[in-house]
C-alpha positions in Angstrom: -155.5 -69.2 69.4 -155.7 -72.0 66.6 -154.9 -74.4 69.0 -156.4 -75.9 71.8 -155.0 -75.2 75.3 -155.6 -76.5 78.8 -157.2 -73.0 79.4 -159.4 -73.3 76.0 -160.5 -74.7 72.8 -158.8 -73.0 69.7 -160.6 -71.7 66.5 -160.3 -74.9 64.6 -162.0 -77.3 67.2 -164.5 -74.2 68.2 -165.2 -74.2 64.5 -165.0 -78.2 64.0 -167.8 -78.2 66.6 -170.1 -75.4 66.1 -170.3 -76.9 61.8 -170.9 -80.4 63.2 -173.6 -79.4 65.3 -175.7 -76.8 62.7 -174.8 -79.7 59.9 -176.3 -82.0 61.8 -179.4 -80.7 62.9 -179.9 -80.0 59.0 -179.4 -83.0 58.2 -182.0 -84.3 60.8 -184.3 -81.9 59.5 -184.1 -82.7 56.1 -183.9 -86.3 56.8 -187.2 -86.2 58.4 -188.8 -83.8 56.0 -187.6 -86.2 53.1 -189.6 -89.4 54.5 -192.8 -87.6 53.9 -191.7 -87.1 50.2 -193.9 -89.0 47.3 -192.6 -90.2 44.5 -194.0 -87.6 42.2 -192.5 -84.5 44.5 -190.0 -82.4 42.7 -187.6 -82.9 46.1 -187.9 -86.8 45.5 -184.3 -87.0 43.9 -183.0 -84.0 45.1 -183.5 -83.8 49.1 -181.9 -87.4 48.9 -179.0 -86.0 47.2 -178.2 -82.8 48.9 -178.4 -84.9 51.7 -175.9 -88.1 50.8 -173.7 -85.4 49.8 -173.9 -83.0 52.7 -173.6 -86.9 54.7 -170.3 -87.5 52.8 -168.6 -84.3 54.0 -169.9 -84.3 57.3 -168.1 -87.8 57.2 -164.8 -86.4 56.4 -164.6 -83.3 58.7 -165.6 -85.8 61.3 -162.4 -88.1 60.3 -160.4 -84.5 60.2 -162.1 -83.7 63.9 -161.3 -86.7 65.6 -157.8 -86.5 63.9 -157.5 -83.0 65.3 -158.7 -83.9 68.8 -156.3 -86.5 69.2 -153.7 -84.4 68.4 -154.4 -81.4 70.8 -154.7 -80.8 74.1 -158.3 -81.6 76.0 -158.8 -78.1 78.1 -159.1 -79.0 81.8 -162.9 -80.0 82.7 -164.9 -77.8 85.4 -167.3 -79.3 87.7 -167.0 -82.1 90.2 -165.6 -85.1 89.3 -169.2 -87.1 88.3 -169.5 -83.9 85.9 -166.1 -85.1 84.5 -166.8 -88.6 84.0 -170.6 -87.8 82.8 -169.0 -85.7 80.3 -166.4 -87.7 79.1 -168.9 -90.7 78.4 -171.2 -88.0 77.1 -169.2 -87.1 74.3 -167.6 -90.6 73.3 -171.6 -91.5 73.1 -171.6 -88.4 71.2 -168.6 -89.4 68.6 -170.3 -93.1 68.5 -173.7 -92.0 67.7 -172.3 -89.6 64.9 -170.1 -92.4 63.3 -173.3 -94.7 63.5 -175.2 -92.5 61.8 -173.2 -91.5 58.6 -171.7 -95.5 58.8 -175.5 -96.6 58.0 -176.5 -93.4 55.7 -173.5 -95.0 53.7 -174.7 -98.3 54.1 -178.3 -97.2 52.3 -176.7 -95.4 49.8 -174.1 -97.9 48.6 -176.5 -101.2 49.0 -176.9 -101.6 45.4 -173.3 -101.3 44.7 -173.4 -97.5 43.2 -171.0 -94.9 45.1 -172.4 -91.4 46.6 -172.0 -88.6 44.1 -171.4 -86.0 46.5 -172.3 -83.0 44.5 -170.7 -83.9 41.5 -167.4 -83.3 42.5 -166.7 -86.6 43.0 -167.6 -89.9 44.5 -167.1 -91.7 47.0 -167.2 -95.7 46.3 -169.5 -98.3 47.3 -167.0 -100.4 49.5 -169.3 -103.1 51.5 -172.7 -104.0 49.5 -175.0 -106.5 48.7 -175.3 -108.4 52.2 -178.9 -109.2 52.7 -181.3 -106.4 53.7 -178.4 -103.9 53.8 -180.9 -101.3 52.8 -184.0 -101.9 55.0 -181.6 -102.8 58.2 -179.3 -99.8 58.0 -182.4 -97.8 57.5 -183.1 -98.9 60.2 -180.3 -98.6 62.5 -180.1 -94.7 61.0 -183.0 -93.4 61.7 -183.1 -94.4 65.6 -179.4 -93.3 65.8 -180.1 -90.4 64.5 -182.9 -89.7 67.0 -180.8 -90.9 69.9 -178.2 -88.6 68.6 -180.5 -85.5 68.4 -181.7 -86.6 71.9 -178.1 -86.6 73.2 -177.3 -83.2 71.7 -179.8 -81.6 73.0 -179.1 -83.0 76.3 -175.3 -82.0 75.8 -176.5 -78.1 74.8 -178.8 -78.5 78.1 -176.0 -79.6 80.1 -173.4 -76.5 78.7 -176.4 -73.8 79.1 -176.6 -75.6 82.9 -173.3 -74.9 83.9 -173.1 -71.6 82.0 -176.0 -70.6 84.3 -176.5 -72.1 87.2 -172.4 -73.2 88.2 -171.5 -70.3 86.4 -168.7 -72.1 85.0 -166.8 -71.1 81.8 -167.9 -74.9 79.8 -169.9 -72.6 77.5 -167.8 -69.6 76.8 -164.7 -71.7 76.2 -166.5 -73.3 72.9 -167.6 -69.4 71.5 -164.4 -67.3 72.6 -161.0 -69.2 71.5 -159.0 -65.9 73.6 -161.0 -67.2 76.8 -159.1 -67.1 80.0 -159.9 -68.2 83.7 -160.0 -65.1 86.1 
């Protein structure tokens, strides 16, 4: 049940996946919400913050993920083979996108040299910093990643809810109920 299967995904990658996806889209949200900030809002500081260090973590359940995924089993794919390959590419583009994203959030935050405080519990260090423009360019580069990410979720829940519905196949189910079986 914790583990994946060729039937199934197990709790830890159901759970892996369903805490990606809302922590994403929160951090989207908040992203966006935070570029309409002014300097003199009490959230100037703070939405910046919660979000680096919501960032961070995301960062390093996504190393933990892929580390996870390598290591188990990829439950046999439904659908015809075009399905197979679309999905495959789908969620490598999916992986990419994500790893863009939090790459240049890091590169903002660390352009100046400073690590992320990521809530105070500890930090993690600027590594690569001071090339020119880092900030401006990796601005950039994560803002229209993270729009071609959202765009490319939402196309991924669109394709699930698809073949939940209309091939009736058992893609969706198989990420909510670990215990799923084929009939």
């Amino acid at each position: 049940m914790w583990r994946n299967t060729q039937y199934g995904w197990g709790v830890i990658s159901i759970l892996f996946h369903w805490l990606s996806a809302l922590t994403i889209i929160g951090l989207f949200i908040l992203g966006w919400w935070m570029t309409g900030l002014g300097y003199y809002d009490p959230w100037y500081n703070q939405g910046p913050w919660i979000h680096r260090s919501i960032g961070v973590l995301l960062l390093l359940a996504t190393a933990l993920r892929i580390g996870w995924r390598l290591m188990q089993p990829t439950p046999k794919g439904e659908g015809s083979r075009l399905e197979k390959v679309a999905a495959h590419l789908g969620h490598i583009a999916l992986y990419t996108l994500l790893l863009v994203v939090m790459v240049s959030g890091y590169m903002i935050s660390t352009a100046n040299g400073r690590g992320i405080s990521v809530f105070g519990w500890f930090d993690m260090p600027a590594v690569l910093y001071g090339l020119p423009n880092q900030a401006s360019l990796a601005g950039d580069i994560h803002w229209y990643s993270a729009i071609a990410l959202m765009l490319l979720a939402a196309g991924h829940a669109l394709a699930a809810i698809k073949h939940h519905w209309l091939d009736r196949h058992s893609t969706l189910v198989r990420m909510v109920n670990p215990a799923h079986r084929p009939k």
